[in-house]
C-alpha positions in Angstrom: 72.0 121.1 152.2 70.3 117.6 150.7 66.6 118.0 151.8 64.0 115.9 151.5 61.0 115.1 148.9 58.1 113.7 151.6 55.1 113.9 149.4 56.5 111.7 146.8 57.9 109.1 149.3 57.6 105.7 149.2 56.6 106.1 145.2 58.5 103.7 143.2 61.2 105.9 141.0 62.2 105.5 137.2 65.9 107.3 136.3 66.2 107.7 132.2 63.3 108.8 130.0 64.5 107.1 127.1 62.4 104.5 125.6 62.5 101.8 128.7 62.2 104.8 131.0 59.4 105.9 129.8 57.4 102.5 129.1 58.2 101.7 132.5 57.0 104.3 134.3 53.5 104.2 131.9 53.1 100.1 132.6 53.3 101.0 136.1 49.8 102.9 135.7 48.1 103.8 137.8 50.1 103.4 140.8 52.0 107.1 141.3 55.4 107.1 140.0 58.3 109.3 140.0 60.6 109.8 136.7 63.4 111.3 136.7 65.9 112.9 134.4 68.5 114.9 133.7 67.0 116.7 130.6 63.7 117.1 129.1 62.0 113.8 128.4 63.9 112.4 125.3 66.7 114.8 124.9 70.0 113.3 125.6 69.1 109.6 125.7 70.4 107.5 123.0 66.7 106.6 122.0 65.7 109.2 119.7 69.0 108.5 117.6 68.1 104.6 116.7 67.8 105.2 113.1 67.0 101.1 113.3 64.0 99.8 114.0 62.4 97.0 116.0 63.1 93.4 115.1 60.0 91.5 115.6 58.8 88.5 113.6 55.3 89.8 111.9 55.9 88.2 108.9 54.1 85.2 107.3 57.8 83.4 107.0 58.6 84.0 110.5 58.2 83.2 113.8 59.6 83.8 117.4 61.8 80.5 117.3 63.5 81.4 114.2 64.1 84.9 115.7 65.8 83.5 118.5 68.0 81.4 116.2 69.4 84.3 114.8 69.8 85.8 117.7 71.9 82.6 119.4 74.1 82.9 115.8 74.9 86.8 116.7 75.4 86.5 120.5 78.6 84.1 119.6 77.3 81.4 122.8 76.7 84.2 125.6 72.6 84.5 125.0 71.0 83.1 128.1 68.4 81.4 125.4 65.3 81.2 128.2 65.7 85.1 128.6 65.7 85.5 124.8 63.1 82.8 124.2 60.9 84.8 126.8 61.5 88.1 125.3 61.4 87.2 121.9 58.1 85.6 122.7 56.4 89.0 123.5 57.2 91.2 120.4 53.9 91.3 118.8 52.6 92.4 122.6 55.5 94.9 122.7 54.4 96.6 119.3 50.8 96.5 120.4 51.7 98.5 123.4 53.1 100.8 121.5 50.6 101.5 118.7 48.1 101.8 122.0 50.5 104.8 123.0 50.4 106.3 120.0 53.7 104.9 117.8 53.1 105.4 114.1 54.6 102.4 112.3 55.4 102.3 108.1 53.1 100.4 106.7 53.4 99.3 102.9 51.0 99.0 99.9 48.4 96.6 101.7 48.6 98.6 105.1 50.4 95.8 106.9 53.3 97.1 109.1 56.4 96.8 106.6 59.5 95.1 106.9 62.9 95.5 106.6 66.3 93.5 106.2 69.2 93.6 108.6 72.5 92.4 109.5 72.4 89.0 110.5 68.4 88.3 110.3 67.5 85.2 108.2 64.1 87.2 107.5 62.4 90.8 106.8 61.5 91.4 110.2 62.9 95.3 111.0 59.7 97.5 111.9 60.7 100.9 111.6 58.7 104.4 112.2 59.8 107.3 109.6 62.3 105.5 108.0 65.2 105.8 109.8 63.2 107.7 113.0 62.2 104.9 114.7 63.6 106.0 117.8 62.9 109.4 117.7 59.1 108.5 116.5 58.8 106.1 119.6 59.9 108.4 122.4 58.0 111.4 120.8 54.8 108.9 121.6 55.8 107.3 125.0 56.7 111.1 126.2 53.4 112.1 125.0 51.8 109.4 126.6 54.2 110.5 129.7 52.8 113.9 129.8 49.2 112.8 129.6 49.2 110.2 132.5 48.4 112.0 136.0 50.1 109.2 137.4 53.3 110.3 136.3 54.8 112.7 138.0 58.3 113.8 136.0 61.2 115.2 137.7 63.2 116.9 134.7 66.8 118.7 134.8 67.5 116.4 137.7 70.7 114.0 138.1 70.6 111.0 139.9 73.7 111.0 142.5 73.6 107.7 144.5 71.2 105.0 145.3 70.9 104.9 149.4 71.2 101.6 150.6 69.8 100.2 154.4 69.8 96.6 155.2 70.8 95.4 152.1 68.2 97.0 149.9 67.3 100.3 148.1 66.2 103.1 151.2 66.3 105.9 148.6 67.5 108.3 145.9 70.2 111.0 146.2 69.4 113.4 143.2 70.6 117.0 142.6 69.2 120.0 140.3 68.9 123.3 140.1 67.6 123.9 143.4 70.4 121.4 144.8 70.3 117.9 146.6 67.3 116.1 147.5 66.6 112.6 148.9 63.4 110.3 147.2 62.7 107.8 150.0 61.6 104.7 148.3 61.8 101.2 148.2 61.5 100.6 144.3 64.3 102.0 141.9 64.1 101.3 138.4 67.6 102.2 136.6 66.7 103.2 132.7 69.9 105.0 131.7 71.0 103.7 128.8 74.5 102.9 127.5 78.0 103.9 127.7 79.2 104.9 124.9 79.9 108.1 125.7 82.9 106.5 127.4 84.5 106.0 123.5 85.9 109.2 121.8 84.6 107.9 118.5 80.6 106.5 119.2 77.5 107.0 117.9 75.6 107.5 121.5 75.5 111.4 123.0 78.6 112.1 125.1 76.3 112.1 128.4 75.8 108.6 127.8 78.5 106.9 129.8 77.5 104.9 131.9 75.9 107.0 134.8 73.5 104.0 135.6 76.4 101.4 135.9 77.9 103.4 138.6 74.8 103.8 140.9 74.4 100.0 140.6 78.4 99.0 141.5 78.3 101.4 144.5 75.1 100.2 145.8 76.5 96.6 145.9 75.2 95.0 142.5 76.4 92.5 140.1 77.6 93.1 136.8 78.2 91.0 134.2 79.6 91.3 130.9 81.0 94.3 131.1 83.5 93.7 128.8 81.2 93.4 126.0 81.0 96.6 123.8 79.5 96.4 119.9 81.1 99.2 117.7 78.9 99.7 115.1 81.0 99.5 111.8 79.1 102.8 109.9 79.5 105.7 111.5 80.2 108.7 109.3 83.4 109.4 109.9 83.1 113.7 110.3 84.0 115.9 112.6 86.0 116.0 115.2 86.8 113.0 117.7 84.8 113.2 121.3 83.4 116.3 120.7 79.6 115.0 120.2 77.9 111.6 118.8 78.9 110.9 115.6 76.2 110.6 112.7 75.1 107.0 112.2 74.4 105.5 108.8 72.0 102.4 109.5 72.1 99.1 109.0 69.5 98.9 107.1 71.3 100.8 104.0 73.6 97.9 103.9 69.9 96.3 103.7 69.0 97.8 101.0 72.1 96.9 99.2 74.8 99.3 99.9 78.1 98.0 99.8 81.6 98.8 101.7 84.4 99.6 99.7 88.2 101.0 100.0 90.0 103.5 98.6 91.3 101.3 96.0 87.8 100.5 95.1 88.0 97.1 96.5 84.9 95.0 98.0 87.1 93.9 101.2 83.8 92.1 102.6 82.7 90.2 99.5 84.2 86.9 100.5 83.2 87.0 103.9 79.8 85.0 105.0 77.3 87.2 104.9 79.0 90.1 103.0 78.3 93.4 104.5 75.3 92.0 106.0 77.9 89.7 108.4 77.3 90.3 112.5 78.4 93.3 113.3 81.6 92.0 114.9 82.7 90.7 112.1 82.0 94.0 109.6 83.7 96.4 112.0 86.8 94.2 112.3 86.9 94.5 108.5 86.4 97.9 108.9 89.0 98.5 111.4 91.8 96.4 109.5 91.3 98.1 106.4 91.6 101.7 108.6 94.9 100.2 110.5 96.3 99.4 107.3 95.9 102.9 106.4 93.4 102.8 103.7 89.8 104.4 103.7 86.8 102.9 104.1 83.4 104.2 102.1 79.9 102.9 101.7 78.3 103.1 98.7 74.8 103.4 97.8 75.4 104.9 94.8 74.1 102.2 92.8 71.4 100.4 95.3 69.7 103.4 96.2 70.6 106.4 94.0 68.2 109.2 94.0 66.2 107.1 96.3 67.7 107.2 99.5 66.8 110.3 100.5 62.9 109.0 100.8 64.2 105.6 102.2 66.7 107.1 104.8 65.4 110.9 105.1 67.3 111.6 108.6 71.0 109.7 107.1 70.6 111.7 104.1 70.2 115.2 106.0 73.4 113.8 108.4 74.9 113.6 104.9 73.9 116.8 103.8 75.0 118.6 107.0 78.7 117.0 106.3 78.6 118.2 102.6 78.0 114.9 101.2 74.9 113.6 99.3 74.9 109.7 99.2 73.1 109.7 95.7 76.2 110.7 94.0 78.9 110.4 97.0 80.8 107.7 99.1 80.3 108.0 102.4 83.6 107.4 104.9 82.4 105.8 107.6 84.7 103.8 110.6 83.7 101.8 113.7 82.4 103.7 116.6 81.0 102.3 120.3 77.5 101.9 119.9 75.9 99.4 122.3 77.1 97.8 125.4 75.5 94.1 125.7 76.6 94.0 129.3 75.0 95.8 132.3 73.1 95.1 135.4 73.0 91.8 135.7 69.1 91.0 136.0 66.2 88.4 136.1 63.4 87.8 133.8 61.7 90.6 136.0 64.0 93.3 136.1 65.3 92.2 139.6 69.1 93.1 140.4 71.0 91.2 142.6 70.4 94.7 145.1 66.6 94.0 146.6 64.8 96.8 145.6 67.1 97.4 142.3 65.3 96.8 139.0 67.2 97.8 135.2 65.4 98.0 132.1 67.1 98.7 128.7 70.6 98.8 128.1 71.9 99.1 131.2 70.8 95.9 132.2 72.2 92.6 130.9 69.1 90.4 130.7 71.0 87.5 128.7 69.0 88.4 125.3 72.3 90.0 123.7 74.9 87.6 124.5 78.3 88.5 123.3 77.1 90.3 120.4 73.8 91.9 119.8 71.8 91.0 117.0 70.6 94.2 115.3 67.2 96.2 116.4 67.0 93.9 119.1 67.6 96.5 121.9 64.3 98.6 121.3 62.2 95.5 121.4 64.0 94.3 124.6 63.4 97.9 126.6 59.3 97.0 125.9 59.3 94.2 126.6 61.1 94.3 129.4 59.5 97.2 130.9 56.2 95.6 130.6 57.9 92.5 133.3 59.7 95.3 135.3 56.5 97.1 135.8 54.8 94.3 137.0 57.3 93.0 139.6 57.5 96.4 141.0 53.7 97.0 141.5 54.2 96.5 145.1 52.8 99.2 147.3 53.2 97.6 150.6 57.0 97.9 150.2 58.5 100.6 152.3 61.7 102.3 152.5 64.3 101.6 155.4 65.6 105.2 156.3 69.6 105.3 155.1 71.5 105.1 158.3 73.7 107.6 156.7 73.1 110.0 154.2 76.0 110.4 151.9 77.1 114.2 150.4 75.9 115.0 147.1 78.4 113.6 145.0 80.3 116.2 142.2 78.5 116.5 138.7 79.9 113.5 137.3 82.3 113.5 133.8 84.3 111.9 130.9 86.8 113.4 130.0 89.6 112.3 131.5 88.2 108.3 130.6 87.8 108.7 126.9 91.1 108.5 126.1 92.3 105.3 127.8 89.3 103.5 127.0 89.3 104.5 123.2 93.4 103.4 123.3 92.8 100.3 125.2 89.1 98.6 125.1 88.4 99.7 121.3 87.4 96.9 118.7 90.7 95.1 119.4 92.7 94.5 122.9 95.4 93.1 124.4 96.6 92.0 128.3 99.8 94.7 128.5 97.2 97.4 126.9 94.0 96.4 129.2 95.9 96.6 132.6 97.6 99.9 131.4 93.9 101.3 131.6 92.8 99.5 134.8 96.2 100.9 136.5 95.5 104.4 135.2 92.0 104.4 136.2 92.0 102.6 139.8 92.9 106.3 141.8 90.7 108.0 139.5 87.4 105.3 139.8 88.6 106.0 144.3 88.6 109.2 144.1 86.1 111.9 145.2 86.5 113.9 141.8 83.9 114.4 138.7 85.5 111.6 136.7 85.3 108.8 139.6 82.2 107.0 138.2 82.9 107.6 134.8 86.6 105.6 135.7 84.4 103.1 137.9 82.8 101.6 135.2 85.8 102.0 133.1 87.8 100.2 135.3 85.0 97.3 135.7 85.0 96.9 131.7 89.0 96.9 131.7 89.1 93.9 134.7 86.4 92.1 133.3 88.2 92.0 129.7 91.0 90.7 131.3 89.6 88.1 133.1 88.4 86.8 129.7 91.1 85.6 128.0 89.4 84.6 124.7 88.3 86.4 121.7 84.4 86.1 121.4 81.4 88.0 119.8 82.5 92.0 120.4 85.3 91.3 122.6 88.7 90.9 120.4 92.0 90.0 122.3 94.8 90.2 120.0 96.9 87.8 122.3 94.0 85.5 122.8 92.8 85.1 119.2 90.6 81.9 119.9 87.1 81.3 121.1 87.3 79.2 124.4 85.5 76.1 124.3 83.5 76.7 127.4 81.7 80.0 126.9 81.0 82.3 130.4 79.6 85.5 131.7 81.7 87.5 133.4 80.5 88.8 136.6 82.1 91.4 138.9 80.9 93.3 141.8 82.8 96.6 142.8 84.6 95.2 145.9 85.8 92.3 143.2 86.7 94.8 140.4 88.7 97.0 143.0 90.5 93.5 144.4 91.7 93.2 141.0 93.2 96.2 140.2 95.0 96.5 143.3 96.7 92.9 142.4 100.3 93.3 142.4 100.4 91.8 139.3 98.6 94.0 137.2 101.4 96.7 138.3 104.1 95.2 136.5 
């Protein structure tokens, strides 16, 4: 039985309590919000496991406009460059915010916030909390923050089902938990549910993470663009066992701090590259993954670079290390490409606004243009501030007021994963091909109709499989084995449900 929630209706409603969740639901203060999530606030967003920072230019030798240069570079001619300009613009107000909230910083000898190097920045402009805890270090403060605003009122161990849809805009909020379904009647949704790279049997995001958000957004009508788009981080400790949990992530910023990427032959497969092992990270993990498909192994080694010292420079790889039997003072680390970030999403104005009235997306499941076809690294937790901060302030509408749903759908089965993984990590890993990418949308168009657990999982699958065929280029992220070239004209992709579902059911893609 789906009930209803009357004393928190018409309250505008945040899903995900990672970092954009949370900032948005505190820049919405005071106006009563709800936030909701499927685990305690934190746990099982990707958040808490950046080990990067957040790129911002502080520095004396750098400014906003030479930030968004680097960032055009790495997004290979898909940044929207107002977007970036704008958010770009506000990350000295984005790490103001969150030293008002209670983020601790590292500061260096003269108590100035200090600065590291990564891939593909032109300057020292990393801020990083703990090391390699930023993440974890900004949601333990936004949560806090969270749990000390009355305005807030959190709805934990909760999954958001479907968004309700009347007239053409957002009615409400079908959620289930313990004590079953529920309907939030609102007007105001913000989406805040990270990535998808739980969809990858080898990534670097928790397994929950696949793409829960995109789902509610397709099936309520909006836009997506990009979806194709996916950056495999080329460092992840290659450990354990494939799809059974995130796998351990050796930052950027060791490669930073000098580390280099070796073979098993002891060769330095990157040193002739542009950029070295501090090239986009496109470019690295291709290396990577050529040097895996040739079967040889691939190490990093901070042997010499960081020695005895990385254990106070990267205290949370280091104890990764140590949990696999490996100490990086002495040892090389294997490491191989993994999903990590998806630079597509929601597709989204400079407020937040879907193409669904009453739809806003903050973080990374939105595609605000800043990212492009390849995003530039620690970019992401700058954009969820930032971007919160706009989201916030478009929402801040209290005279809006929910249409009632003319229908109220069943509560929806607890959704999963498992039967995607496998045909996305074959077929949309760091390099496709047509014959290989419609195999996966043909396998995945009765699963993404059905009523089943895996049918938004295979929705957003299925949306990523038609978009990379539609772009028959290789750009950024996106590698197409039979289309090596970079078109001349670059273009978003942008696919609605309805479109995606046209396109699969082409006879074409049958044969």
């Amino acid at each position: 039985m789906t009930t209803r929630a009357p004393d928190l209706a018409g309250r505008p409603v945040v899903v995900g309590s990672g970092i954009a969740g949370l900032a948005t639901a505190l820049f919405l203060a005071p106006e009563p919000v709800v936030l909701v999530t499927k685990a305690p606030l934190g746990d099982l967003a990707s958040s808490p496991w950046a080990q990067g920072g957040l790129a911002a230019a502080l520095g004396e030798d750098d400014d906003a406009e030479l930030h968004l240069q680097d960032t055009l570079a790495a997004g290979d001619g898909l940044v929207d460059e107002t977007a970036a300009r704008l958010i770009l613009s506000r990350a000295k107000d984005a790490v103001a915010d969150l030293m008002d909230l209670g983020a601790r910083f590292d500061r260096d000898v003269h108590g100035r916030i200090a600065l590291g190097l990564e891939a593909a920045h032109s300057r020292r402009r990393i801020a990083h909390a703990d090391g390699d805890g930023t993440g974890r270090e900004l949601v333990r403060a936004l949560a806090a923050a969270v749990r000390r605003t009355p305005s807030v009122t959190v709805i934990e161990h909760v999954e958001a089902r479907r968004l309700l849809v009347a007239d053409g805009r957002v009615a409400g909020l079908l959620a289930a938990g313990p004590r079953g379904a529920f309907i939030l009647e609102t007007a105001r949704v913000a989406l805040a549910t990270g990535g998808l790279g739980g969809l990858f049997a080898h990534t670097t995001n928790p397994p929950s993470s696949f793409g829960q958000g995109l789902a509610l957004a397709a099936r309520a009508g909006a836009v997506l663009r990009d979806m194709e788009m996916v950056q495999f981080h080329p460092t992840a400790l290659a450990v354990g066992r494939a799809g059974s949990g995130g796998m351990p992530l050796v930052s950027e910023a060791v490669r930073g701090e000098g580390a280099l990427l070796v073979n098993d032959r002891g060769e330095r497969f990157l040193a002739d590259v542009s950029g070295a092992e501090l090239a986009p990270r496109d470019v690295v993990a291709r290396a990577v993954w050529a040097e895996l498909a040739a079967g040889r192994q691939v190490f990093l080694d901070a042997r010499a670079s960081l020695g005895p010292r990385f254990a106070t420079r990267f205290p949370a790889v280091a104890a990764l290390c140590q949990a696999a039997g490996l100490d990086p003072a002495r040892d090389l680390l294997p490491i191989r490409p993994a999903a990590h970030y998806h630079m597509g999403g929601i597709e989204v104005d400079g407020a937040g606004r879907s193409s669904v009235s009453g739809l806003w997306a903050v973080g990374e499941v939105a595609s605000t243009g800043l990212h492009g076809a390849n995003r530039l690294a620690s970019n992401s937790l700058l954009e969820a501030v930032a971007c919160a901060r706009e989201a916030a302030s478009s929402m801040a509408h209290p005279g809006l007021h929910a249409s009632r749903p003319r229908t109220e759908p069943a509560p929806a089965p607890r959704p999963s994963a498992e039967a995607v993984r496998p045909l996305l990590s074959r077929h949309l890993g760091v390099e496709r091909d047509g014959d290989g990418l419609a195999c996966a949308a043909v396998r995945l168009l009765p699963l993404a109709e059905s009523a089943g657990p895996v049918g938004d999982a295979a929705l957003v699958g299925l949306v990523m499989a038609v978009s990379a065929l539609e772009r028959r280029e290789s750009r950024g992220a996106h590698m197409r084995t039979d289309h090596p070239r970079r078109a001349a004209e670059a273009r978003h992709t942008r696919l609605t449900l309805d479109a995606a579902l046209t396109a699969a059911h082409a006879p074409a893609l049958s044969h």
